[in-house]
Backbone as CSV, one residue per row, in Angstrom:
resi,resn,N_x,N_y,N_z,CA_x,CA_y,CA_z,C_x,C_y,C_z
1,UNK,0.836,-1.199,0.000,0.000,0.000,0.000,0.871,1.249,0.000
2,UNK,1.651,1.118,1.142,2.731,2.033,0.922,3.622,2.573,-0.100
3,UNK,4.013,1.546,-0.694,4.788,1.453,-2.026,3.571,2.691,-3.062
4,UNK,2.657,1.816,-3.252,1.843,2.773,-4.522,1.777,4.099,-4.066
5,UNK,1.473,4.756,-2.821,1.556,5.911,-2.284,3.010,6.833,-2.945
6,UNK,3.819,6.253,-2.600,5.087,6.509,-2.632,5.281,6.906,-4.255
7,UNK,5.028,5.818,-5.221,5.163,5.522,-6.497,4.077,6.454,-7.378
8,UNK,3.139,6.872,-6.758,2.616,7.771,-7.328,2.570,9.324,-6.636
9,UNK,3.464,9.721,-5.729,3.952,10.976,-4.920,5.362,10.912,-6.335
10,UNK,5.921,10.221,-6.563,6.975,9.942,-7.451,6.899,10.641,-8.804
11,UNK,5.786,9.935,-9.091,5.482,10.261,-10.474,5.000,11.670,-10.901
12,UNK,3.990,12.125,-9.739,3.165,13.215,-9.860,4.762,13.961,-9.627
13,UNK,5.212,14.091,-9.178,6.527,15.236,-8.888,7.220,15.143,-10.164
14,UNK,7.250,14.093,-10.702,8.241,13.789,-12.222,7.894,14.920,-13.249
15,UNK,6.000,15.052,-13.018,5.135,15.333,-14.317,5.215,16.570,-13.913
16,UNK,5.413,17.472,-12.815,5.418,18.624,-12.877,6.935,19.209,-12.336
17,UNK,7.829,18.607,-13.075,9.370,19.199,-12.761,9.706,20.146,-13.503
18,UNK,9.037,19.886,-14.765,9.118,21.234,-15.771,8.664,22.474,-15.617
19,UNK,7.322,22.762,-14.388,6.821,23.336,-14.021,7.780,24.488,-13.098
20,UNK,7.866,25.841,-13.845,8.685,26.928,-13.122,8.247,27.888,-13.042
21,UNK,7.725,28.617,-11.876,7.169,30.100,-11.809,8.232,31.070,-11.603
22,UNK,8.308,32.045,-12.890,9.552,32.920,-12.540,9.180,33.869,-11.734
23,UNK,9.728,34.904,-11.068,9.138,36.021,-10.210,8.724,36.724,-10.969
24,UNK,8.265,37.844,-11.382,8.831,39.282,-12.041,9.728,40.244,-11.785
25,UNK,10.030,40.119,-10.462,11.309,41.000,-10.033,12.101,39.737,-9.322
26,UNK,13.432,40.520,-8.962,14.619,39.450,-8.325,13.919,39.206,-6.615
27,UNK,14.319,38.094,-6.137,13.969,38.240,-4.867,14.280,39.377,-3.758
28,UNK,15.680,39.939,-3.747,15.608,41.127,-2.924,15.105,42.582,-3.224
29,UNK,14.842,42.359,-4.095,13.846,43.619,-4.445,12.594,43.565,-4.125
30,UNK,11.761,42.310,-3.952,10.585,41.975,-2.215,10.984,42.777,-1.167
31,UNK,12.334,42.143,-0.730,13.276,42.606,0.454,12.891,44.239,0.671
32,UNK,13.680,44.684,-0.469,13.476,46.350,-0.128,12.751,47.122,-0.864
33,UNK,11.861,46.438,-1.042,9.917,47.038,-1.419,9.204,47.122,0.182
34,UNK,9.565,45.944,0.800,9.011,45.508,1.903,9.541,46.642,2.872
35,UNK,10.881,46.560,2.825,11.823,47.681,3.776,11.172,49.461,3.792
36,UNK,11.091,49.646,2.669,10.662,50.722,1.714,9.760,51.113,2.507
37,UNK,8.222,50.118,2.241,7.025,50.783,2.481,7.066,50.476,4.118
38,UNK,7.554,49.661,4.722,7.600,49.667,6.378,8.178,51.033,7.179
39,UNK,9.211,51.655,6.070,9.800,53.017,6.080,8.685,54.074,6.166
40,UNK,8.075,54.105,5.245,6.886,54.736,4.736,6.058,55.170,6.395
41,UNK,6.184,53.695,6.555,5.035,53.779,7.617,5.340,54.007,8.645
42,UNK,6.627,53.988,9.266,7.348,54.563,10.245,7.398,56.063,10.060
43,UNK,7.803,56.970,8.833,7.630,58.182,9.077,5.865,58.558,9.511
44,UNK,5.037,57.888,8.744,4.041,58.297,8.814,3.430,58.441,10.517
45,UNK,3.857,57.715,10.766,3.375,57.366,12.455,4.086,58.403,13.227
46,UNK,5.696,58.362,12.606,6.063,59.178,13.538,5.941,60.773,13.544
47,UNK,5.070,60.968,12.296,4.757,62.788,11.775,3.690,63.048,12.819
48,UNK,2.862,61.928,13.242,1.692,62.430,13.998,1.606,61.814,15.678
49,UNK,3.365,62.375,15.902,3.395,61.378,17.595,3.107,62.869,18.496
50,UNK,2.372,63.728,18.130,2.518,64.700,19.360,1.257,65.265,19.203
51,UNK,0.138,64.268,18.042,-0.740,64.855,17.867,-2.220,64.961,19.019
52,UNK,-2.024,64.024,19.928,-2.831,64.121,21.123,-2.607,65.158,22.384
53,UNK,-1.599,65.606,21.908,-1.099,66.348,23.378,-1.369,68.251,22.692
54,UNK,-1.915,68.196,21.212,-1.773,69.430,21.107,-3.280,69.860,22.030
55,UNK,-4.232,69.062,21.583,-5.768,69.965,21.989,-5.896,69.132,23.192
């Protein structure tokens, strides 16, 4: 029983080895897209840290 499990986990992996999703960009450019807009959001937060104490 085991065996056929095995033998067809085998096969199915064979039939889709050709199978390749390219990115559209390089992987570290995720990296510092990600960096980027976390930036973003750090100034943003920090433009409005004194905004409770005005009124």
């Amino acid at each position: 029983m085991e065996d056929t499990v095995v033998a067809a986990a085998l096969a199915a992996a064979q039939e889709t080895e050709g199978i390749v999703n390219h990115l559209p960009i390089p992987p570290i450019a995720y990296g510092l897209l990600a960096f980027g807009g976390l930036v973003a959001l750090l100034l943003v937060t920090y433009a409005f840290r004194s905004v409770g104490t005005r009124h």
